[in-house]
N, C-alpha and C positions, 0 to 999 in steps of 0.2 A: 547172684553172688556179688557181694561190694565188690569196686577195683582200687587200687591204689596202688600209682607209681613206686617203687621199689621195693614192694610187700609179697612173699611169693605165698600161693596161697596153695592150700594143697587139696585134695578129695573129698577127704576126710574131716576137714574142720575148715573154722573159719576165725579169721585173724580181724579184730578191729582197732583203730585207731581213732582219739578224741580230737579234735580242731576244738580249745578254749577261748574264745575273746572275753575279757572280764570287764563287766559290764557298767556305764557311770554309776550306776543304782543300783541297787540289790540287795536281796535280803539276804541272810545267812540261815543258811535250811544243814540243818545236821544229819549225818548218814542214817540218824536214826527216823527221821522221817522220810527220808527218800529212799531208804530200801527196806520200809517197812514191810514185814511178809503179810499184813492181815492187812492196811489199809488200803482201800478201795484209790482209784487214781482221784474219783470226786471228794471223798475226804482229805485226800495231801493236797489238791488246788485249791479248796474252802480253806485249809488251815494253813498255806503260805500265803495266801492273800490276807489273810487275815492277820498274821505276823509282820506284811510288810507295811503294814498302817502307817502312815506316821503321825505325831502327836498331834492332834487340835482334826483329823479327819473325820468326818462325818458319816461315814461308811460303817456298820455294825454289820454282826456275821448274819441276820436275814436280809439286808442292802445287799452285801455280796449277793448270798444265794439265787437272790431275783435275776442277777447280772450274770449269772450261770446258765451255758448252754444245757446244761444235763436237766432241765427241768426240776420242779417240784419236789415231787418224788422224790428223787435219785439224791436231790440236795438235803431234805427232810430226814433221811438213809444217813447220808455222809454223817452229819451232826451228830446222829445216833449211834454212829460207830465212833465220832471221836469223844464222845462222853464216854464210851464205855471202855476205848484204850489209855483214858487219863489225859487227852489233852484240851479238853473241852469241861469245864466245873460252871456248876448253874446256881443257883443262891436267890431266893423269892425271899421279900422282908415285909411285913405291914409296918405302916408308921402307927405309932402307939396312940395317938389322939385324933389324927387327921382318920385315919385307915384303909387310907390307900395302899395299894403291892405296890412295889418296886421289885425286876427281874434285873441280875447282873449277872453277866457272863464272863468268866475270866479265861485267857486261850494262853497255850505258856508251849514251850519252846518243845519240852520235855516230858515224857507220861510222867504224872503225878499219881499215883494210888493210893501212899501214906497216909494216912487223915494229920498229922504231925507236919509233912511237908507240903499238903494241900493249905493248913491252916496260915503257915507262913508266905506261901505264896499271896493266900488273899492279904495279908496283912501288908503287903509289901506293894502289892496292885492296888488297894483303897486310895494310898498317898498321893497316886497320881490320876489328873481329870481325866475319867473315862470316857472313850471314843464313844463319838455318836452324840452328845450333851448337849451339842449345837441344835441338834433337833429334839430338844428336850428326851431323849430316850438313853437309855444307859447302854453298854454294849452287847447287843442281839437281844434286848429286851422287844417283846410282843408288843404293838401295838392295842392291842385287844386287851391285853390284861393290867395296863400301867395307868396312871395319873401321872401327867408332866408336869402339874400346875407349878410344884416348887421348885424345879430348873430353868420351865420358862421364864415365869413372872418374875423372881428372884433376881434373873440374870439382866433381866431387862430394864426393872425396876433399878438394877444397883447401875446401869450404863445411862440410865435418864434421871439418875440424882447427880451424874457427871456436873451436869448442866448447871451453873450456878442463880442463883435468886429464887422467886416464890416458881419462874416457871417452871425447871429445872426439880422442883419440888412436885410443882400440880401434876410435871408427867411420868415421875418415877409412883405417884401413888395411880395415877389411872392405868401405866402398866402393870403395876399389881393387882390391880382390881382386873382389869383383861384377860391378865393369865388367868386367874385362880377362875373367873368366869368360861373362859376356853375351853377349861379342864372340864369342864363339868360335864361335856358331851364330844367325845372321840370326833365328830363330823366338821368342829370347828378346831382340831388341831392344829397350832398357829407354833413357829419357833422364838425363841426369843430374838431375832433380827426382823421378826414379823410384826411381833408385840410393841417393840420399840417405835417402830416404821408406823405403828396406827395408836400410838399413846398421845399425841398432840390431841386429836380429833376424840378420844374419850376426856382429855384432860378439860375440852372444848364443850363436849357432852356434860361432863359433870358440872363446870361454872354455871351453864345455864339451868341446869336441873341435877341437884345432888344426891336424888332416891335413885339408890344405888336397885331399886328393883325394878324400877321401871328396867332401867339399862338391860337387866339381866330379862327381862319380856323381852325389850326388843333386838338382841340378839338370838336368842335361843326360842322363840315363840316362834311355833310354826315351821322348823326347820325341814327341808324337804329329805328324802331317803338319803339322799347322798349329796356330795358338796364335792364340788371338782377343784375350785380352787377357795380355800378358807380365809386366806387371806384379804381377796378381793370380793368375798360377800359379804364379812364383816365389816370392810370400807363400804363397801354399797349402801348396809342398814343403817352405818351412822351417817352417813350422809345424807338419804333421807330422811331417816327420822329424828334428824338434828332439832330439840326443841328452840321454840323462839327464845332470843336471848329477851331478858330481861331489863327493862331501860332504868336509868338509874336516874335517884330523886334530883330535880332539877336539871333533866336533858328532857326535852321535847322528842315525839315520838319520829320528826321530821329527821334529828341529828342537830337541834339546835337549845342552845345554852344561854343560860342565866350570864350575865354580867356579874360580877359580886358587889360592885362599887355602886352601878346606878341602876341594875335590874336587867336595863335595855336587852333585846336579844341579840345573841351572838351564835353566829353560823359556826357547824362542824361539831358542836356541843365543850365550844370554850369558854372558859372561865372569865377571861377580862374583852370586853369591847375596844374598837379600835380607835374609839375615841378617848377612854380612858386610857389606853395603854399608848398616847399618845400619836398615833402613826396616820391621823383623821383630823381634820378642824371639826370644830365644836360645832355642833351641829344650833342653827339659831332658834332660838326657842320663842313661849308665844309673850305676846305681849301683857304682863301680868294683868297691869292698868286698866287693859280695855276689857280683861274677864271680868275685874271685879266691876265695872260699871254696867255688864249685860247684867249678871247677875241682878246688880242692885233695880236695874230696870227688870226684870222679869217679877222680882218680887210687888214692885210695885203693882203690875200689870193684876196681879194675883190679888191684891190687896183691894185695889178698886171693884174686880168682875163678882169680890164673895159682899161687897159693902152695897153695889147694886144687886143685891137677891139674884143674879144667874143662873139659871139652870146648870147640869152638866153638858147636855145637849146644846143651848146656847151656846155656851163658853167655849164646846169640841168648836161651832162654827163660827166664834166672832176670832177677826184676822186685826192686827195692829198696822201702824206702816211698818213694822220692821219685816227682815222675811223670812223669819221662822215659825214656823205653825207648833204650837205648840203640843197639842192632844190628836190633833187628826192626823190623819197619814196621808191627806193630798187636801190642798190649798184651792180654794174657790174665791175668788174676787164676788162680793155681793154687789 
Protein backbone atom coordinates (compact mmCIF):
# COMPACT_ATOMS: atom_id res chain seq x y z
CA UNK A 1 0.00 0.00 0.00
CA UNK A 2 1.23 3.67 -1.10
CA UNK A 3 2.03 5.91 2.19
CA UNK A 4 1.54 9.49 2.24
CA UNK A 5 2.04 11.96 4.94
CA UNK A 6 -1.38 13.34 5.82
CA UNK A 7 -3.62 10.75 3.70
CA UNK A 8 -5.41 8.36 5.92
CA UNK A 9 -5.88 5.31 4.27
CA UNK A 10 -8.44 2.90 5.13
CA UNK A 11 -8.93 -1.31 4.44
CA UNK A 12 -10.89 -1.08 2.05
CA UNK A 13 -9.63 1.04 -0.69
CA UNK A 14 -6.87 3.03 -1.72
CA UNK A 15 -6.44 6.89 -1.92
CA UNK A 16 -3.81 8.25 -4.52
CA UNK A 17 -2.24 11.42 -5.23
CA UNK A 18 -0.46 13.03 -8.56
CA UNK A 19 3.12 14.87 -7.91
CA UNK A 20 3.06 17.00 -11.57
CA UNK A 21 6.36 18.89 -12.58
CA UNK A 22 5.64 20.30 -16.15
CA UNK A 23 8.03 19.66 -18.25
CA UNK A 24 10.55 22.22 -20.74
CA UNK A 25 9.22 19.90 -23.65
CA UNK A 26 6.35 18.16 -24.34
CA UNK A 27 4.03 17.11 -26.35
CA UNK A 28 0.14 17.53 -25.81
CA UNK A 29 -1.46 13.85 -25.70
CA UNK A 30 -5.27 14.21 -25.26
CA UNK A 31 -7.42 12.04 -22.62
CA UNK A 32 -8.40 10.54 -25.60
CA UNK A 33 -5.28 8.75 -26.31
CA UNK A 34 -4.05 8.23 -22.84
CA UNK A 35 -7.16 6.35 -21.63
CA UNK A 36 -7.75 4.73 -24.57
CA UNK A 37 -9.86 1.42 -23.54
CA UNK A 38 -8.55 -0.77 -26.83
CA UNK A 39 -5.01 0.79 -27.40
CA UNK A 40 -2.21 -1.38 -26.60
CA UNK A 41 0.44 0.77 -24.20
CA UNK A 42 3.05 0.04 -27.60
CA UNK A 43 0.61 1.66 -29.83
CA UNK A 44 0.10 5.05 -27.39
CA UNK A 45 4.29 5.12 -27.19
CA UNK A 46 4.64 4.75 -31.18
CA UNK A 47 1.89 7.32 -31.65
CA UNK A 48 3.22 10.04 -28.90
CA UNK A 49 6.50 9.80 -30.13
CA UNK A 50 5.47 10.20 -33.30
CA UNK A 51 3.42 13.34 -32.55
CA UNK A 52 6.18 14.84 -30.65
CA UNK A 53 8.42 15.24 -33.93
CA UNK A 54 9.31 18.42 -34.54
CA UNK A 55 9.58 19.91 -38.02
CA UNK A 56 12.62 19.24 -40.30
CA UNK A 57 13.08 15.60 -38.00
CA UNK A 58 14.28 12.71 -39.61
CA UNK A 59 12.68 10.12 -37.62
CA UNK A 60 9.53 8.36 -39.42
CA UNK A 61 7.15 5.85 -37.60
CA UNK A 62 9.46 2.60 -38.80
CA UNK A 63 12.85 4.74 -37.35
CA UNK A 64 10.79 5.04 -34.29
CA UNK A 65 9.65 1.36 -34.27
CA UNK A 66 13.48 0.11 -34.60
CA UNK A 67 14.20 2.46 -31.44
CA UNK A 68 11.42 0.49 -29.54
CA UNK A 69 12.05 -2.01 -26.86
CA UNK A 70 8.97 -4.11 -27.67
CA UNK A 71 10.47 -5.66 -30.57
CA UNK A 72 9.34 -6.15 -34.04
CA UNK A 73 6.42 -7.81 -33.67
CA UNK A 74 4.75 -6.14 -31.07
CA UNK A 75 5.61 -2.70 -32.99
CA UNK A 76 4.35 -4.38 -36.53
CA UNK A 77 0.94 -5.02 -33.93
CA UNK A 78 0.87 -1.39 -32.60
CA UNK A 79 0.76 0.23 -36.19
CA UNK A 80 -1.94 -2.31 -37.07
CA UNK A 81 -4.08 -1.38 -34.34
CA UNK A 82 -3.52 2.29 -34.88
CA UNK A 83 -4.71 2.16 -38.50
CA UNK A 84 -7.61 0.44 -37.61
CA UNK A 85 -8.63 2.99 -34.44
CA UNK A 86 -8.11 6.00 -37.10
CA UNK A 87 -5.08 7.31 -36.11
CA UNK A 88 -2.63 6.12 -38.47
CA UNK A 89 -3.82 6.72 -42.67
CA UNK A 90 -1.54 5.19 -45.36
CA UNK A 91 -1.66 6.42 -49.04
CA UNK A 92 0.65 4.48 -51.89
CA UNK A 93 0.67 6.84 -55.25
CA UNK A 94 2.68 5.74 -58.54
CA UNK A 95 4.24 8.63 -60.45
CA UNK A 96 2.37 8.65 -63.81
CA UNK A 97 5.58 8.79 -66.19
CA UNK A 98 8.49 7.95 -63.87
CA UNK A 99 6.38 4.74 -62.09
CA UNK A 100 7.80 4.65 -59.19
CA UNK A 101 5.36 4.33 -55.53
CA UNK A 102 5.68 6.60 -53.11
CA UNK A 103 4.20 5.52 -49.49
CA UNK A 104 2.98 8.48 -47.10
CA UNK A 105 1.83 8.11 -43.86
CA UNK A 106 -0.17 10.56 -42.08
CA UNK A 107 -0.44 10.31 -37.81
CA UNK A 108 -3.12 12.99 -36.50
CA UNK A 109 -3.76 13.75 -32.97
CA UNK A 110 -7.43 12.28 -33.18
CA UNK A 111 -9.29 8.97 -34.58
CA UNK A 112 -10.27 10.03 -38.08
CA UNK A 113 -12.83 7.40 -39.52
CA UNK A 114 -14.98 9.90 -41.90
CA UNK A 115 -13.55 9.59 -45.41
CA UNK A 116 -14.80 13.58 -45.37
CA UNK A 117 -12.48 14.38 -42.45
CA UNK A 118 -9.80 11.81 -43.41
CA UNK A 119 -9.78 13.83 -46.89
CA UNK A 120 -9.16 17.05 -45.17
CA UNK A 121 -6.73 16.17 -42.88
CA UNK A 122 -4.57 14.88 -45.93
CA UNK A 123 -5.17 18.05 -47.72
CA UNK A 124 -3.98 20.05 -44.91
CA UNK A 125 -0.78 17.49 -44.08
CA UNK A 126 0.52 17.70 -48.00
CA UNK A 127 1.34 21.66 -47.38
CA UNK A 128 3.72 20.91 -45.08
CA UNK A 129 7.47 18.99 -45.66
CA UNK A 130 7.05 15.70 -44.48
CA UNK A 131 9.17 14.23 -41.75
CA UNK A 132 11.72 11.91 -42.64
CA UNK A 133 12.58 13.86 -46.53
CA UNK A 134 16.06 14.46 -45.21
CA UNK A 135 16.54 10.87 -45.97
CA UNK A 136 14.73 11.00 -49.04
CA UNK A 137 11.74 8.90 -47.51
CA UNK A 138 8.42 10.25 -46.77
CA UNK A 139 6.77 9.55 -43.27
CA UNK A 140 7.01 5.62 -42.43
CA UNK A 141 7.39 5.10 -46.02
CA UNK A 142 9.16 1.31 -46.59
CA UNK A 143 12.42 1.25 -47.66
CA UNK A 144 11.68 -1.80 -49.90
CA UNK A 145 8.93 -0.35 -51.86
CA UNK A 146 9.90 3.48 -52.61
CA UNK A 147 12.23 5.35 -55.07
CA UNK A 148 14.02 8.48 -53.40
CA UNK A 149 15.61 9.47 -56.65
CA UNK A 150 13.29 12.81 -56.88
CA UNK A 151 13.84 14.06 -53.09
CA UNK A 152 17.26 13.26 -53.11
CA UNK A 153 18.77 14.42 -56.37
CA UNK A 154 16.11 17.40 -56.51
CA UNK A 155 17.17 18.59 -53.24
CA UNK A 156 20.66 18.39 -53.83
CA UNK A 157 20.82 19.52 -57.06
CA UNK A 158 18.74 22.66 -56.08
CA UNK A 159 21.52 23.32 -52.75
CA UNK A 160 24.60 22.84 -55.42
CA UNK A 161 23.04 25.38 -57.99
CA UNK A 162 23.47 27.68 -54.66
CA UNK A 163 26.89 27.85 -55.89
CA UNK A 164 27.46 30.56 -58.32
CA UNK A 165 29.29 30.38 -61.99
CA UNK A 166 29.80 27.22 -64.38
CA UNK A 167 30.88 25.34 -61.06
CA UNK A 168 28.03 25.76 -59.05
CA UNK A 169 26.23 24.63 -62.25
CA UNK A 170 28.59 21.47 -63.26
CA UNK A 171 27.62 20.22 -59.48
CA UNK A 172 23.88 20.81 -59.13
CA UNK A 173 23.71 18.56 -62.64
CA UNK A 174 26.15 15.77 -61.42
CA UNK A 175 24.03 15.68 -58.36
CA UNK A 176 21.20 15.06 -60.20
CA UNK A 177 22.66 12.56 -62.23
CA UNK A 178 23.88 10.77 -58.75
CA UNK A 179 20.57 10.84 -57.25
CA UNK A 180 18.52 9.58 -60.16
CA UNK A 181 21.63 7.04 -60.50
CA UNK A 182 21.42 5.95 -56.58
CA UNK A 183 17.83 5.24 -57.10
CA UNK A 184 18.27 2.84 -59.25
CA UNK A 185 19.40 0.16 -56.64
CA UNK A 186 18.03 0.40 -52.79
CA UNK A 187 22.04 -0.94 -51.79
CA UNK A 188 23.30 2.45 -52.80
CA UNK A 189 20.67 4.64 -50.84
CA UNK A 190 22.56 7.95 -50.44
CA UNK A 191 20.44 11.23 -48.59
CA UNK A 192 20.56 14.36 -50.20
CA UNK A 193 23.41 15.76 -47.59
CA UNK A 194 25.31 12.68 -49.10
CA UNK A 195 24.67 13.48 -52.85
CA UNK A 196 25.62 16.96 -52.23
CA UNK A 197 28.97 15.90 -50.23
CA UNK A 198 29.99 13.50 -53.42
CA UNK A 199 28.69 15.79 -56.41
CA UNK A 200 32.23 17.82 -56.72
CA UNK A 201 33.82 14.39 -57.59
CA UNK A 202 31.02 13.21 -60.12
CA UNK A 203 31.00 16.87 -61.42
CA UNK A 204 34.94 15.93 -61.72
CA UNK A 205 34.01 12.53 -63.20
CA UNK A 206 31.88 14.00 -65.88
CA UNK A 207 34.52 16.78 -67.18
CA UNK A 208 36.86 14.15 -67.95
CA UNK A 209 34.34 11.72 -69.36
CA UNK A 210 30.71 12.78 -70.04
CA UNK A 211 29.21 9.03 -71.04
CA UNK A 212 26.81 9.28 -68.58
CA UNK A 213 26.92 5.23 -68.82
CA UNK A 214 30.05 4.37 -68.20
CA UNK A 215 29.39 6.30 -64.69
CA UNK A 216 26.42 4.36 -64.20
CA UNK A 217 28.77 0.72 -64.85
CA UNK A 218 31.01 2.06 -62.58
CA UNK A 219 28.88 2.54 -59.89
CA UNK A 220 26.36 0.09 -59.89
CA UNK A 221 28.46 -2.93 -61.90
CA UNK A 222 29.22 -5.65 -59.64
CA UNK A 223 27.71 -4.45 -56.54
CA UNK A 224 28.17 -6.79 -53.73
CA UNK A 225 24.87 -8.43 -51.49
CA UNK A 226 24.98 -5.77 -49.19
CA UNK A 227 26.63 -2.28 -48.69
CA UNK A 228 27.28 -1.02 -45.06
CA UNK A 229 27.95 2.22 -45.62
CA UNK A 230 26.84 3.77 -49.35
CA UNK A 231 28.16 6.78 -48.96
CA UNK A 232 31.75 5.88 -48.65
CA UNK A 233 31.64 3.07 -51.42
CA UNK A 234 30.38 5.41 -53.84
CA UNK A 235 33.41 7.80 -52.88
CA UNK A 236 35.68 4.78 -53.19
CA UNK A 237 34.60 3.85 -56.92
CA UNK A 238 34.85 7.40 -58.06
CA UNK A 239 37.98 7.68 -56.77
CA UNK A 240 39.35 4.93 -58.34
CA UNK A 241 37.95 4.89 -61.24
CA UNK A 242 38.42 8.48 -61.86
CA UNK A 243 39.17 8.70 -65.69
CA UNK A 244 42.40 10.43 -67.03
CA UNK A 245 41.81 13.88 -67.41
CA UNK A 246 42.09 14.97 -70.74
CA UNK A 247 45.00 17.46 -71.73
CA UNK A 248 44.04 20.28 -73.52
CA UNK A 249 45.29 21.61 -77.06
CA UNK A 250 48.50 23.48 -76.57
CA UNK A 251 49.55 22.16 -72.86
CA UNK A 252 52.17 19.49 -72.79
CA UNK A 253 51.49 16.14 -71.29
CA UNK A 254 54.46 17.41 -68.67
CA UNK A 255 52.04 20.55 -67.42
CA UNK A 256 53.93 22.80 -69.80
CA UNK A 257 52.51 25.67 -72.20
CA UNK A 258 52.90 27.33 -75.32
CA UNK A 259 54.02 31.04 -75.18
CA UNK A 260 51.41 32.95 -77.49
CA UNK A 261 53.89 35.61 -78.41
CA UNK A 262 57.11 33.59 -79.25
CA UNK A 263 56.07 29.98 -78.95
CA UNK A 264 58.97 29.35 -76.32
CA UNK A 265 57.81 26.87 -73.57
CA UNK A 266 56.28 27.90 -70.34
CA UNK A 267 56.18 25.90 -67.24
CA UNK A 268 52.81 25.15 -65.17
CA UNK A 269 50.83 25.14 -68.61
CA UNK A 270 50.84 29.28 -69.01
CA UNK A 271 50.06 31.21 -71.61
CA UNK A 272 52.76 34.11 -71.79
CA UNK A 273 56.70 33.42 -70.93
CA UNK A 274 58.53 35.35 -68.61
CA UNK A 275 60.37 36.96 -70.93
CA UNK A 276 57.68 38.29 -72.91
CA UNK A 277 55.68 39.17 -69.93
CA UNK A 278 58.62 41.06 -68.99
CA UNK A 279 59.75 39.75 -65.49
CA UNK A 280 63.17 37.94 -67.32
CA UNK A 281 66.00 39.72 -69.63
CA UNK A 282 65.86 38.66 -73.11
CA UNK A 283 67.46 35.86 -73.42
CA UNK A 284 70.68 36.39 -76.20
CA UNK A 285 70.12 35.00 -79.13
CA UNK A 286 72.44 33.33 -82.05
CA UNK A 287 74.49 35.14 -84.04
CA UNK A 288 72.38 35.58 -87.29
CA UNK A 289 75.69 36.51 -89.56
CA UNK A 290 77.66 33.55 -88.61
CA UNK A 291 74.48 30.94 -89.52
CA UNK A 292 74.24 32.42 -92.74
CA UNK A 293 77.91 32.01 -93.52
CA UNK A 294 78.08 28.02 -92.28
CA UNK A 295 75.39 27.70 -94.30
CA UNK A 296 76.69 29.36 -97.45
CA UNK A 297 80.02 27.17 -96.63
CA UNK A 298 78.13 24.00 -96.33
CA UNK A 299 76.46 24.48 -99.56
CA UNK A 300 79.66 25.07 -101.08
CA UNK A 301 81.13 21.94 -99.60
CA UNK A 302 78.15 20.08 -101.30
CA UNK A 303 78.75 21.72 -104.67
CA UNK A 304 82.29 20.72 -105.06
CA UNK A 305 81.97 16.67 -103.48
CA UNK A 306 78.88 16.11 -106.49
CA UNK A 307 81.29 18.16 -109.30
CA UNK A 308 84.22 15.62 -108.28
CA UNK A 309 81.87 12.44 -109.15
CA UNK A 310 81.93 11.22 -105.11
CA UNK A 311 80.41 8.34 -104.18
CA UNK A 312 77.93 8.35 -101.22
CA UNK A 313 80.23 6.25 -99.24
CA UNK A 314 83.13 8.56 -99.97
CA UNK A 315 81.45 11.63 -99.20
CA UNK A 316 79.74 9.79 -95.63
CA UNK A 317 83.97 9.61 -95.02
CA UNK A 318 85.69 12.77 -96.43
CA UNK A 319 86.05 15.26 -93.28
CA UNK A 320 86.77 19.27 -93.95
CA UNK A 321 88.75 21.36 -91.48
CA UNK A 322 85.78 22.41 -89.99
CA UNK A 323 84.21 20.11 -87.10
CA UNK A 324 81.17 18.96 -88.16
CA UNK A 325 80.78 15.60 -89.90
CA UNK A 326 78.20 15.95 -91.91
CA UNK A 327 76.52 12.26 -92.90
CA UNK A 328 78.42 10.04 -90.39
CA UNK A 329 77.68 9.76 -86.99
CA UNK A 330 81.33 9.54 -85.51
CA UNK A 331 84.39 11.38 -87.19
CA UNK A 332 87.66 9.70 -88.18
CA UNK A 333 90.72 11.76 -88.97
CA UNK A 334 92.39 9.89 -92.27
Amino acid sequence: MLEHPGVRHRESGLLMHVHFIAPERYVRASHEIVRHPRLRATAKTLLLWALSLPPGSRDTVLTIGKRMPEGRTAVAGARAQLIEEGFLHVRRSQHPTKGTWTTRVLVTSVPLTEADEIEAAWHTAVRNPALGEGEGREVGTSPKGEKSEGNTSSRAAAEAAEDEGADGEARAAAAGILGRLAARDRRLRLGAVEVLDLAPLVADWLARDPDVGRLREALLGGLPSHVLAPAGFVRARLERGMPVAVIAPGVAAGGVGECARCADPVAGGGTICRRCAGVAPPAVGPDVAAVARNRRGAERARGLLRGAGLSSTSASSWRSGSRNCWTSTRCHRS
